[in-house]
N, C-alpha and C positions, 0 to 999 in steps of 0.2 A: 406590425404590431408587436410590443415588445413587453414584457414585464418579470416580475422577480421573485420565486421560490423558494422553498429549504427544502434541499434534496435528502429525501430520505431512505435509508437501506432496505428492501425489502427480501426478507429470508426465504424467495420462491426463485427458483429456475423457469424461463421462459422459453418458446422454439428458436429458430435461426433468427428472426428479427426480433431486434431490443422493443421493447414498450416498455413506456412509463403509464404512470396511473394519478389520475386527478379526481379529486374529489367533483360530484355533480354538477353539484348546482354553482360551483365556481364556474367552473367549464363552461356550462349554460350561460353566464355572464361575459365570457369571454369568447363565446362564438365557435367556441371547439368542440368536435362531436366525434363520436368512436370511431376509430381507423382514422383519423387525422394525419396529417405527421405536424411535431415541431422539431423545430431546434434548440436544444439546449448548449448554455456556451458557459463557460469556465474559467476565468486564468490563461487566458489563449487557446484553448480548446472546444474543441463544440462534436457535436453527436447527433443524429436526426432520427428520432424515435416515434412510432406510433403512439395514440393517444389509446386509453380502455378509462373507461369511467364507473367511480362507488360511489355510493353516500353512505358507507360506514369503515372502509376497511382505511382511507385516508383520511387526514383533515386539513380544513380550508388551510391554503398560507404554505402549502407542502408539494411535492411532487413525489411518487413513489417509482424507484427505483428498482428492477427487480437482481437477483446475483448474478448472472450470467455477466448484465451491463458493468455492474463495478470490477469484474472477474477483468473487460476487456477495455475497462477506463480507470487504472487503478489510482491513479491519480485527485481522482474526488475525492471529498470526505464527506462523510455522512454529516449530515446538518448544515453544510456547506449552501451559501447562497448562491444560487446559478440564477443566470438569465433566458428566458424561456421565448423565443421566436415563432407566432405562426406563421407556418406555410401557405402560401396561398393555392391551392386548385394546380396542381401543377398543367404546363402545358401540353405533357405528354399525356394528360389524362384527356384531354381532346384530339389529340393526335389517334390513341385508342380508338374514342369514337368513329372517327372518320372510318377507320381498318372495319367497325363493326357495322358502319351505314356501307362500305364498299369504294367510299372514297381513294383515290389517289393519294400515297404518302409522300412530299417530299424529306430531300435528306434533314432539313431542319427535324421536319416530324421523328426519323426513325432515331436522329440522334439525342431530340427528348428525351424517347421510350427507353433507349440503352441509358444516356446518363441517368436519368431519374430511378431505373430498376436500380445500376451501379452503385446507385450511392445511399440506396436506402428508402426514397422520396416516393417511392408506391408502395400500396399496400398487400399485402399475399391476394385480397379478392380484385385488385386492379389487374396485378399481374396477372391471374386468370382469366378474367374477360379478354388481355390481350392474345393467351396462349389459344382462347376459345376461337377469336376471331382470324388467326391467322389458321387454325385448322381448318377452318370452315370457307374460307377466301384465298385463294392462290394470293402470292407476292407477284404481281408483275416482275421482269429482269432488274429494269431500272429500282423497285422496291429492295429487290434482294441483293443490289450491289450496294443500298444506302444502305441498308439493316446491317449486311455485314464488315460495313466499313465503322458503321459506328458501333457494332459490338465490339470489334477491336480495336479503335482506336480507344474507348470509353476504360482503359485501363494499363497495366504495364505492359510493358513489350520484353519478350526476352533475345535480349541483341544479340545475335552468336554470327559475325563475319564469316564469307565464302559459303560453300554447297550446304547448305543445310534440308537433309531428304526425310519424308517422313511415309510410313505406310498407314492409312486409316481403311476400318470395314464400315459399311456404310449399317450394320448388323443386322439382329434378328436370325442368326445363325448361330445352335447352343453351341458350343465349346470352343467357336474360333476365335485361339489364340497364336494367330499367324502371327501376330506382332511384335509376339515376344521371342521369338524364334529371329524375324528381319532385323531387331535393332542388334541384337550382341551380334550377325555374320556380317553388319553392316558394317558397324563400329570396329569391329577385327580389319576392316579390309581399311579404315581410316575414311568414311565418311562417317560426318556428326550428323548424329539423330539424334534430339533430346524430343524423346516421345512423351506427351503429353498428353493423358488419357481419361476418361469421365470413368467414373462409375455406374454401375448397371439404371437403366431408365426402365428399359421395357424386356430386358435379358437377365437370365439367369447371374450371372456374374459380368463387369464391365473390367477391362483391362488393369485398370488401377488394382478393383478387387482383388482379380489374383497375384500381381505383382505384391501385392500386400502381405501375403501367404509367407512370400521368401525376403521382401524386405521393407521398410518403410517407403512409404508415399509421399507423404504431405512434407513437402520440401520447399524452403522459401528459392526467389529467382538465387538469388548468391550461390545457397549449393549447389543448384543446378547448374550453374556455369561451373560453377569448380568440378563439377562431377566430367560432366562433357570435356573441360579442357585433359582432364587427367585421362577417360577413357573410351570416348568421343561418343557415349551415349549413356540416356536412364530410361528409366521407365516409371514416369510420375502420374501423381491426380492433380490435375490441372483447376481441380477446386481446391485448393488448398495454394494456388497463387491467385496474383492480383490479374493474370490474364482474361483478360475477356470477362469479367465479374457477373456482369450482367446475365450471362449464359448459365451459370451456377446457379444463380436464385431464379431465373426459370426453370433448371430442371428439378431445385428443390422444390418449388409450388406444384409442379407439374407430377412429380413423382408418384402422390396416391392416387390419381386416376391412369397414371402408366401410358399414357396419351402425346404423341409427337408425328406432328406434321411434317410430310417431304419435305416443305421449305422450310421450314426450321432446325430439322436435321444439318438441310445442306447449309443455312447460315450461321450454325453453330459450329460446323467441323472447319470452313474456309477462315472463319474469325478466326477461330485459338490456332489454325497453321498459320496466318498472314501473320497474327501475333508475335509468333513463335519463332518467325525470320524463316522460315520454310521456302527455300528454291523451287523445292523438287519432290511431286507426291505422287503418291500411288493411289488410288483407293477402287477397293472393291467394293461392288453392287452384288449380293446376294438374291437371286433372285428365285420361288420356288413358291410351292401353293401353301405351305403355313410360315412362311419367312416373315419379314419386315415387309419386304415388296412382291407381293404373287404374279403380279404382272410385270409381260417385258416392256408394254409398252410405258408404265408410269418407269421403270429403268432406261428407256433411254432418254424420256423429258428429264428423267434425274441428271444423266452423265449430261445433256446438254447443257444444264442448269452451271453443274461444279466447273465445265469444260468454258461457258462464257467468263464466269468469277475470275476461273485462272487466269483468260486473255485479261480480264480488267484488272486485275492486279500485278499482270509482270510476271507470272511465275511461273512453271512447267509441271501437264498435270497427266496420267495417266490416270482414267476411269475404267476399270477392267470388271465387263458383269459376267457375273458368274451362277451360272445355271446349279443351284443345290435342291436334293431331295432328301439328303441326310444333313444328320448335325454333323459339324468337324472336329476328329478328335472322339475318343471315346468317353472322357469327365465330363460333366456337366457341375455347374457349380465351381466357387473358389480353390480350395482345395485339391481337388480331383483336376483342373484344368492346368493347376500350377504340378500337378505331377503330371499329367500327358506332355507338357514342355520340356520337363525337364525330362523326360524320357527319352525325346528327341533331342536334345542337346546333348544327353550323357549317352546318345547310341545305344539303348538299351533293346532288346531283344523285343519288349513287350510293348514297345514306344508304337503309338497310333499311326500308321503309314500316310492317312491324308492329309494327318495335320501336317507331317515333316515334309512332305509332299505339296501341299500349299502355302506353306513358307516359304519354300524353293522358289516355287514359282512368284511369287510375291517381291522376293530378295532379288529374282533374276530380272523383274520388269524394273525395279529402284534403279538397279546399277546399271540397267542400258539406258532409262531417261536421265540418269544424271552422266553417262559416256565414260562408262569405269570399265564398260565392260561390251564390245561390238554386239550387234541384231543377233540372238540367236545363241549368245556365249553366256550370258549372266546367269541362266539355272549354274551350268558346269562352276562357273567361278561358285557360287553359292556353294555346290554339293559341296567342293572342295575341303571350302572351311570347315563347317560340317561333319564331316567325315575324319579332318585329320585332328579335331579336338580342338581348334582355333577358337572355335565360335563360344563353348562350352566355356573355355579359359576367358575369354571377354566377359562372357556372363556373371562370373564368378568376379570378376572385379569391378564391374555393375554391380552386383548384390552387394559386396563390400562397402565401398563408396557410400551405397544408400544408408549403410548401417544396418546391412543383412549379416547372415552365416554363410558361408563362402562356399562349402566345405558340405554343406546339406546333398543328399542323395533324394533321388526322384521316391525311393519306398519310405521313406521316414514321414511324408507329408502328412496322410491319413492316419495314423497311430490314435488310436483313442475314440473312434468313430465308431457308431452303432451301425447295423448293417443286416437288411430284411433281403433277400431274393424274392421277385417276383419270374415265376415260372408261366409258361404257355398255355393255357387253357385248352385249345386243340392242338390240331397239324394243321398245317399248310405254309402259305409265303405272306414274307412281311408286304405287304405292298404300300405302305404308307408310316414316313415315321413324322408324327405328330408336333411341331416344333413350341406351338404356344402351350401344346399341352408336360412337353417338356419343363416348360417355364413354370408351369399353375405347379405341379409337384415340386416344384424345386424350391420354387418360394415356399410354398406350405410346408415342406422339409426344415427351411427356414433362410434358405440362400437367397441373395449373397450375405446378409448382416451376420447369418453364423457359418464361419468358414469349412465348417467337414461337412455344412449340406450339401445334398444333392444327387445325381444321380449317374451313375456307371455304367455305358450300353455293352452288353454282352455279345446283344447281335446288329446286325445293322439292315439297311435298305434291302429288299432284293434276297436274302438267306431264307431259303426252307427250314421250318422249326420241328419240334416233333413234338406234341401234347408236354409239361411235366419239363421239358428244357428251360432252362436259365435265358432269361430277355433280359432282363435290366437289375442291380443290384441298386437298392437304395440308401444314402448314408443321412445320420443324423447325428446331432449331438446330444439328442436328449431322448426322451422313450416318449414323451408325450407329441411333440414334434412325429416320432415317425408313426403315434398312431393315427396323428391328421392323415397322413400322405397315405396310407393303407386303408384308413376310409373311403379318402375321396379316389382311391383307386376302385375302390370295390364300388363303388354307385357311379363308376364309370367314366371318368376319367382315361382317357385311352392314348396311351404312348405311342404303342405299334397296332397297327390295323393289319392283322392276318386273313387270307381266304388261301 
């Protein structure tokens, strides 16, 4: 069904998806009902916008446009006649069903689900019903090699020829930022990593975030190749290309309930690597009682899961689980995590020994699956770099590239941050460091959307305190921010568990 409008400019901001606005009881006449989607075409152009219906703020014969859309079509003119297309019902929105009766998905169905999310053609509450029913329903193998084939195919590919190695954490561990440590030693030694990273879901800061600290992110594919050819690695947000699209606007809808499923995780990290032209990965399994994953046994259905994907795509995987009781690294938040990095990069005195310590290890498992480096020698090659300033000097032309400061020092990061101490109420020993509750202060601090939140651990796992000693320093950027976090510490919010 087709028919013809006057697009008209409307002076409001909308979220991540465009909507246009129709007056009522037109609508009503034309079969269109809120959350719809159409298409609007142009001049050779067209856009697929959800429908929201008035009977006063539009009038008949009009379609209302809100700023963002002309922001990102600029192209139109206001009063301009467009052609308005409903959508029918899409088919992915029974393919949903099926997920939420427990039916069978084939790859038609998942590849529905990825184009239709991809292009606009579901609505924020479709897409949840989807994100709900796949929490609630395992993916069969067969499910989760169609899901992730069609979340990567359903968009661009970044084509980068030969070993292209990448390290992923499967997270829920506060401060590890092993990955930014693996790409500059990796990139020094002449493998390409162009690391492609989400921002935080259900973590304090996500990789992107803090790479964000020291230089931009949001990079289209062109720079990214140009960056890689000149320094054989970056460190991007992978929502800010056309990779994997689909994955983006699930974890945009997904975001305010902080909610993500094993297999979703694992469909969302094998897509944007398969994407990404990725040979050769690594990825860690964090595993510990307030982590992402408490149990070993959902980590090794995990590693089997990524370890099938790998066989069915051709590619070479290393899934390393790793037993944590502490967060890694002593920052917690953007900020503070892009100075634990760079601590260890610049060799500094004060630099966190497990984070530099689990990048090693991390860098040493890359370079022996991708054969840089024999069984048993890839920490050493790692230290190497490392230690003689190679890996530092890489980074610094990564920063550049990106359109960072090159030249930044690991003490400058924090400058300007507010700063409470929280102290030990008795003695005894830490026996529990609390990782989600890690997280609840951090965001209430205000991280990751403000980069100097967050929190500093003084002590860690396993350390006897004494009454009145320093546990955790808290940063903020505002005084009203850290008297949330000072509240919701005092009605008990608890970091570290002492006896």
């Amino acid at each position: 069904m087709s028919f013809f409008l006057k697009a008209k400019k409307l002076d409001i901001k909308t979220g991540v998806e465009p909507i246009a606005l129709l007056q009522e009881e037109e609508a009503y006449h034309l079969g269109i009902q809120p959350s719809d989607k159409i298409e609007i075409m142009w001049r050779g152009k067209k856009a697929v916008v959800s429908v929201n219906l008035s009977k006063k703020e539009i009038d008949k014969g009009n379609v209302g446009l809100y700023s963002n859309f002309w922001d990102k079509f600029p192209t139109l003119q206001d009063k301009e006649i467009v052609e308005i297309n409903f959508l029918d019902r899409a088919q992915s929105v029974n393919a949903i069903k099926k997920k939420i009766f427990g039916k069978p998905l084939t790859l038609e169905d998942c590849d529905s689900i990825m184009k239709d999310i991809a292009e606009n053609r579901l609505s924020n509450t479709q897409i949840a019903y989807f994100v709900a029913a796949s929490y609630m329903r395992h993916f069969s193998d067969e499910e989760l090699y169609f899901m992730t084939k069609a979340m990567a195919e359903n968009g661009e590919k970044l084509d980068i020829d030969g070993i292209v190695a990448d390290k992923h954490s499967f997270g829920g561990v506060a401060g590890n930022e092993a990955a930014m440590i693996v790409v500059p030693i990796l990139a020094s030694l002449g493998i390409k990593i162009p690391k492609t990273s989400s921002r935080a879901i259900t973590s304090v800061s996500g990789t992107a975030d803090t790479m964000e600290v020291l230089a931009p992110v949001n990079l289209n594919i062109k720079k990214i190749k140009e960056i890689v050819k000149k320094t054989n690695g970056c460190i991007v947000w992978g929502g800010g290309l056309n990779i994997a699209p689909a994955d983006d606007r699930i974890i945009t809808t997904n975001y305010p309930m902080s909610l993500e499923s094993y297999d979703k995780a694992v469909i969302s990290i094998m897509a944007k690597k398969i994407a990404a032209s990725s040979t050769h990965i690594v990825i860690d399994l964090p595993v510990g009682e307030t982590t992402k994953i408490p149990k070993m046994k959902d980590a090794l259905e995990i590693k089997r899961k990524f370890e099938y994907l790998a066989k069915k795509f051709k590619v070479k995987i290393d899934v390393v689980i790793v037993p944590i009781s502490d967060p890694i690294g002593k920052g917690m938040g953007p900020a503070l995590e892009a100075r634990d990095v760079l601590r260890v990069l610049q060799q500094k005195e004060n630099r966190p020994g497990d984070l530099e310590s689990e990048g090693i290890k991390m860098t040493g498992r890359v370079l022996e699956l991708c054969k840089k480096a024999k069984k048993g020698e890839g920490q050493g090659l790692a230290w190497k770099q490392l230690q003689s300033g190679e890996a530092w000097k890489k980074m610094q032309e990564i920063i550049k590239a990106q359109g960072g400061k090159a030249n930044i020092d690991s003490e400058d990061i924090t400058i300007g941050a507010i700063k409470n101490y929280i102290n030990a109420s008795k003695n005894g020993k830490i026996v529990l460091v609390n990782q989600k509750a890690i997280n609840d202060v951090c965001r209430t601090l205000g991280a990751p959307n403000e980069r100097l939140a967050g929190i500093y651990l003084n002590k860690e796992f396993g350390n006897r305190v004494k009454k009145g000693e320093r546990l955790f320093t808290l940063y903020a950027q505002n005084q009203e921010r850290m008297s949330l976090a000072l509240n919701a510490i005092a009605k008990g919010l608890e970091v570290f568990t002492i006896k």
